[in-house]
C-alpha positions, 0 to 999 in steps of 0.5 A: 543492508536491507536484504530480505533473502529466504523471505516472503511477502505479499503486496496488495494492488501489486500490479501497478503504481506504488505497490508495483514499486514496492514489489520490485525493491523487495524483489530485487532484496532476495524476497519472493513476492506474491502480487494480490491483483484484480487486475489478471494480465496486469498482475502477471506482466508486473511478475514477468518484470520482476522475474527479468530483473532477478527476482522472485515472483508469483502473481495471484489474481486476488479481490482484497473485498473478498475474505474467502479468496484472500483465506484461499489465497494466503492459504495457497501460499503457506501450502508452498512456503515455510513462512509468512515474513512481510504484508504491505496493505497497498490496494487502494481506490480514489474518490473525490467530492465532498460529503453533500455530493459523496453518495452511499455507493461511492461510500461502499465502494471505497469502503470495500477495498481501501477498509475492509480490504486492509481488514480482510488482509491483517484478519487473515495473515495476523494469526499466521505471524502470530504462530510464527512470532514474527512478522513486519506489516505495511500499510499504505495511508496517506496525508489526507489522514493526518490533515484536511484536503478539499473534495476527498470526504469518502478517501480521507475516512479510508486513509484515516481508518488505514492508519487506526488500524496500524496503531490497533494492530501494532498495539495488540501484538507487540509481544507476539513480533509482529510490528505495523507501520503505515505510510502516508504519501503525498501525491505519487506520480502514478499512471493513475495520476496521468490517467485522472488529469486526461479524463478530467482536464483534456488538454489542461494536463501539463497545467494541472500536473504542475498545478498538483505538482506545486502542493508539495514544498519541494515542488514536485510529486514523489516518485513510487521508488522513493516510497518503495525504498521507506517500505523496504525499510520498515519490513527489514531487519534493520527497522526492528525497533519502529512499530506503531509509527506512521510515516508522511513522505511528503515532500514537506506537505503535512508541515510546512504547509501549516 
């Protein structure tokens, strides 16, 4: 089950965190994986691991902002493949303050790459599986779309613009095979989440990270594997008759919360 041999994808933000995860699960199902990455030497070692473990992978240093590279990059890889089968929308920025202290460059900036990046992706690879009639598409939301969570004003706009744009595209080409779920996660353990308690509570990090950890009922953040493996669901085969739907991996955080 789940396997994706003579299949191709792209994952956005490829190199580390979620959609490194995400990458390696769909490597290791027989996909050939493009990695959209700003991150050069990151977006190539992230390849190199998949390739060690067997499976197949190409790095592309690709900014999600830029509509003219990702044109030339999905356009390079049509060049080579025969078909475009998987898009998992996973590049995406964090901010955190509320709307008095948010400023219109933290705005833009978020906008730039969790908005008009998931944009600039469907924009360009909707008409190629439109052509192909078939096509199953990814992107990655968050809780902080479905309910309110402190100092995250510029985030949860973006997240909620994220899963609209699910349902959009989900809704408009059902007839053509194209099926778009999203993904809300709760907090992952990302290097990014290692990075943010050192920079902001230096010395309080293993206070804050079980503080963070606790929000969740189950009392600990989600591991990016287990985020990994729904998406490998919802791109296979074997998820054929779920599209427009979004899925909170949680921990229990959305529900019993409230």
């Amino acid at each position: 089950m789940f396997r994706l041999d003579q299949k191709t994808a792209i994952v956005t933000g490829g190199a580390s965190g979620i959609g490194l995860a995400i990458a390696r699960v769909l490597g290791a199902q027989g996909c050939h994986v493009y990695l959209f990455d700003l991150h050069e030497e990151a977006c190539k070692q992230a390849a190199e691991q998949i390739i060690r473990s067997g499976g197949r992978c190409t790095s592309l240093v690709v900014n999600v902002s830029d509509q003219k590279a990702v044109q030339e990059a999905v356009g390079s890889i049509m060049d080579r493949e025969k078909t475009l089968d998987i898009l998992v929308n996973s590049a995406g920025i964090a901010h955190i303050g509320k709307v008095e202290n948010t400023t219109e460059a933290d705005l833009d900036r978020i906008y730039q790459v969790n908005i008009k990046g998931t944009y600039n992706l469907l924009h360009v690879v909707v008409p190629v599986m439109k052509a192909q009639h078939h096509g199953a598409i990814v992107n990655i939301a968050s809780v902080a779309a479905l309910v309110g969570i402190s100092d995250r004003f510029a985030y949860s706009m973006s997240k909620g613009a994220v899963l609209s744009m699910t349902q959009s595209v989900a809704r408009d080409y059902v007839k053509d095979g194209i099926r778009c779920n999203s993904i809300s996660p709760a907090r992952v353990h990302t290097p990014f989440v290692d990075g943010f308690l050192q920079k902001n509570y230096p010395g309080r990090e293993k206070e804050m990270f079980e503080k963070l950890s606790a929000t969740q009922p189950v009392g600990r953040m989600a591991q990016p594997d287990e985020v990994a493996h729904l998406a490998l669901y919802l791109v296979s085969d074997e998820a054929s008759f779920v599209t427009g739907c979004d899925y909170p991996i949680d921990g229990g955080f959305v529900f019993l919360n409230n």
